[in-house]
N, C-alpha and C positions, 0 to 999 in steps of 0.2 A: 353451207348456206341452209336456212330454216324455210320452209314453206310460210311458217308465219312466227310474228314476232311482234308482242305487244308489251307496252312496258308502259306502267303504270294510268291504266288506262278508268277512266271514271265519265259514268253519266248516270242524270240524274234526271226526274221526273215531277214535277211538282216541289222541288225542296227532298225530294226522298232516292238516296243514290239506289238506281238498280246496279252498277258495277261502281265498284268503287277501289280505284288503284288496281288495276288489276295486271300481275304480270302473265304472260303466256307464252309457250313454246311448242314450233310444232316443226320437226323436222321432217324433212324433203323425203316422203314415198311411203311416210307409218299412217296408220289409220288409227287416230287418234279418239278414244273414247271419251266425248265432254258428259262429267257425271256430275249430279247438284240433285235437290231435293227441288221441289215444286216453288216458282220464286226465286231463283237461286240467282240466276242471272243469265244463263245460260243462252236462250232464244236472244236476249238484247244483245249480247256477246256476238252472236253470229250477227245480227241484222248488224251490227258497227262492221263488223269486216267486211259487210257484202255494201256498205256504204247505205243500206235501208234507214238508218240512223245517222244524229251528228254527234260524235264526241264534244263533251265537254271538257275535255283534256285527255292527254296523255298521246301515245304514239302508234300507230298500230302500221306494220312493215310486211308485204307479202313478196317473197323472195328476194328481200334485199333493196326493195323499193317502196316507197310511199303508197300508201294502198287506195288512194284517189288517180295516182297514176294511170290514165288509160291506156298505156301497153299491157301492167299489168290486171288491168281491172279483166282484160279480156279471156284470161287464165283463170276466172274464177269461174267456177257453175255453182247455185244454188237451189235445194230444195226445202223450204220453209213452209210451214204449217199446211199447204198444201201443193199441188200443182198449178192451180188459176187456167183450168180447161174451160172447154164448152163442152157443157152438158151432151150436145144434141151434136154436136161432129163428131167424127171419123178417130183414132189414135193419130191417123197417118197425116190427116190434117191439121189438129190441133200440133204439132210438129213442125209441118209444113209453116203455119205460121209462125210459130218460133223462129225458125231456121231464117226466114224472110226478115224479121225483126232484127236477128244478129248478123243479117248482111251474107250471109254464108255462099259459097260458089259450090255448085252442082250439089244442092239440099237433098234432091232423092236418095243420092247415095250417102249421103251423110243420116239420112234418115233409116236407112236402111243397116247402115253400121248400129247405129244405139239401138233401134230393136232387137237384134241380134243379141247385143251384150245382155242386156236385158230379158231375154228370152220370149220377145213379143211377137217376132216376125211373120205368125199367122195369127195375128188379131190387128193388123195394119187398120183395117176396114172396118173396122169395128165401134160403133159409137162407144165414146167415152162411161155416157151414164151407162152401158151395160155391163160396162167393165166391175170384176169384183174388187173389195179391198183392196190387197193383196196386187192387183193388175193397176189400179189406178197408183198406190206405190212406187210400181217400176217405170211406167209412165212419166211420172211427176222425175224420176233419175233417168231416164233418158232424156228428158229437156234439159236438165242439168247437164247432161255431157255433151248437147248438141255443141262442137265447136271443139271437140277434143281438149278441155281446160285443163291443166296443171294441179289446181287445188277443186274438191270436192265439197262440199258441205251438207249437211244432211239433218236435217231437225227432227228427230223421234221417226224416223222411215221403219221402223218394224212397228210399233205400238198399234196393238188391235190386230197382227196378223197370226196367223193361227200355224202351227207346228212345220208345216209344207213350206209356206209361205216365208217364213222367216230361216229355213233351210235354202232356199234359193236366192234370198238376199242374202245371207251369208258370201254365199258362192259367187252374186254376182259383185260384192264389193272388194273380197279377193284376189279376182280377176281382173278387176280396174287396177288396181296397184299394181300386180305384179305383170299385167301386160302392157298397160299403157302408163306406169308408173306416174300412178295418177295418187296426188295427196289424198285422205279423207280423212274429214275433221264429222265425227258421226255424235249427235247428241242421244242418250237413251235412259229410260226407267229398268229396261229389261237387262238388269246387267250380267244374269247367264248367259243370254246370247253375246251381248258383249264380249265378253271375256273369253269368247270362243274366237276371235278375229282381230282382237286390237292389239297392237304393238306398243302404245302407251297412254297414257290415261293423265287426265287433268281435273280435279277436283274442286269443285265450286262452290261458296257455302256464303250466303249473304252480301254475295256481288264481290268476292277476295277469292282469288285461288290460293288453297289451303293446301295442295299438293299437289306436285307434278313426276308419271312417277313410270319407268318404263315397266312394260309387262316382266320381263327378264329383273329387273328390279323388285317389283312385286313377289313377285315366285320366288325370290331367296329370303324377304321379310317376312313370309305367313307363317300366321303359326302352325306349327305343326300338331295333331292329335292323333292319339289311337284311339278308334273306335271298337267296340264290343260288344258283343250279344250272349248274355247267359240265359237260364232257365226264372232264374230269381232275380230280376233288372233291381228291384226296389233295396233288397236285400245287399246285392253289389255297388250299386252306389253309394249307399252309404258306408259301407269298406271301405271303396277306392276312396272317397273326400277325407278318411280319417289319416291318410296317405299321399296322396295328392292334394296338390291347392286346387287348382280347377277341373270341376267334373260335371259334363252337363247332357241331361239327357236331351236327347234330338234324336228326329226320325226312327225311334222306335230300338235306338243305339244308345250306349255309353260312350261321351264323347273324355277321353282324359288328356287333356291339352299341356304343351310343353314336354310330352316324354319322347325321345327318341327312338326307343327298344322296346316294341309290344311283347317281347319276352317276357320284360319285368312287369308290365300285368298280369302277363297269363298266368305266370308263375306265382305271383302275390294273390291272387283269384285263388288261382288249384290249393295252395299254401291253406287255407284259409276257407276251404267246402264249395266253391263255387268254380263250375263244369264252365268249358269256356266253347261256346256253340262258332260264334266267329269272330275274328280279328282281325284288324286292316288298319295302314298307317296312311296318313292323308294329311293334306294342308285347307287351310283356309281358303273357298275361294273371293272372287272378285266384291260380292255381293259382302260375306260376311266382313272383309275387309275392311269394305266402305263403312260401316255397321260401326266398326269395330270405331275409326279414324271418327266419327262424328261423334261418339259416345265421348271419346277423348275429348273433341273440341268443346263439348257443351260443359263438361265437368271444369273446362281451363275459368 
């Protein structure tokens, strides 16, 4: 069974589709990376699953049922563009309320669980607006978990957080899945973090998903390159290009894409007057990927 499953799903705004057919797949406990460029579709995508929206067609199924269903509407937690606190209460209150809103039995301790996951549990008492960045983040994902939900959703939850901050959201969406084998469907711009934590990825490009594609999947497609550092950068690349097809400098390296064997650089380098300072074999990652996959799409 899929945590979520949309098949051929389209709305539209004015005469102009923001999704348009769009199929999805999202299986039961991966933390699924939604990537798309600015406009893509991506935020309307979530608000149709979380019901914020009405489809104008197509089907959208969350673990095998109708996603208006209120058994399972009640499995879902979202967090969208922001949390919808009060400025001037408490962490522990603005919670409080929630928890009263979904009906929930013995809230303190259920309040007490999601701070915990979350890492808040000495800032309970703590007004909202003093809260940093970063803290109002975890906040806004602990109402999302008030209720123990099955599927997670999470709209741009790192963007604006700073090195710390997006190292303990890592850890704590990690931790959702693997302890309370909790889905997340996670939207982001930052796709290095991303790709430190997602198990599969869905690609978005003018309201169509263009790709759906497990991380394990990913990591046997990238390309591969040898990278390299001589004394003479300017000089060796133009060697390596007279030899290789693709040769690009980045990061202050030679990047020679498609070779297998940094041998057969080194050795064509030494061959050839050029001292080889370092060498390292490496793949593509998430980021250039994506890069790579729209470059293609725009060229079709």
């Amino acid at each position: 069974m899929n945590a979520i499953e949309i098949r051929n799903l389209s709305k539209s705004f004015r005469g102009m589709y923001a999704i348009d057919r769009l199929n999805m797949t999202v299986p039961v406990g991966a933390i699924y990376g939604f990537i798309g460029e600015n406009g893509s579709g991506k935020s309307t995508t979530e608000k149709l699953i979380c019901g914020h929206l009405v489809p104008d067609s197509g089907e959208i199924k969350l673990f095998g049922r109708e996603f208006t269903d209120a058994g399972v509407r009640v499995r879902v937690g979202a967090l969208i563009e922001n949390a919808g606190c009060f400025p001037s209460s408490s962490v522990f209150d603005n919670l409080m309320m929630q928890a009263i809103n979904l009906g929930l039995e013995n809230p303190e301790a259920e309040i007490d669980r999601v701070l915990k996951i979350v890492r808040m549990q000495d800032s309970a008492r703590k007004k909202f607006k003093s809260c940093s960045l970063g803290q109002k983040q975890r906040i806004g994902i602990a109402m999302a978990l008030l209720g123990d939900p099955a599927l997670l959703i999470l709209d741009e939850p790192i963007n604006g957080l700073d090195a710390e901050g997006m190292k303990m959201m890592r850890e704590i969406l990690v931790e959702i899945t693997q302890k309370y084998s909790t889905t997340v469907l996670i939207s982001s711009h930052i796709l290095g973090e991303l790709e430190k934590i997602a198990t599969h990825y869905g690609i978005i490009r003018q309201g169509r998903m263009i790709q759906e594609i497990s991380a394990q999947e990913m990591e046997s497609r990238a390309r591969v390159f040898v990278s390299v550092k001589t004394r003479d950068m300017k000089g060796a690349k133009k060697l390596l290009q007279e030899k290789f097809a693709v040769v690009k400098e980045e990061e202050e390296t030679l990047r020679v894409y498609d070779v297998d064997e940094p041998e057969t650089i080194v050795e064509y380098l030494l061959v050839n007057g050029h001292a080889v300072c370092e060498v390292r074999k490496n793949k593509i990652g998430l980021e250039e990927y994506y890069i790579e996959l729209m470059s293609k799409k725009e060229a079709e």
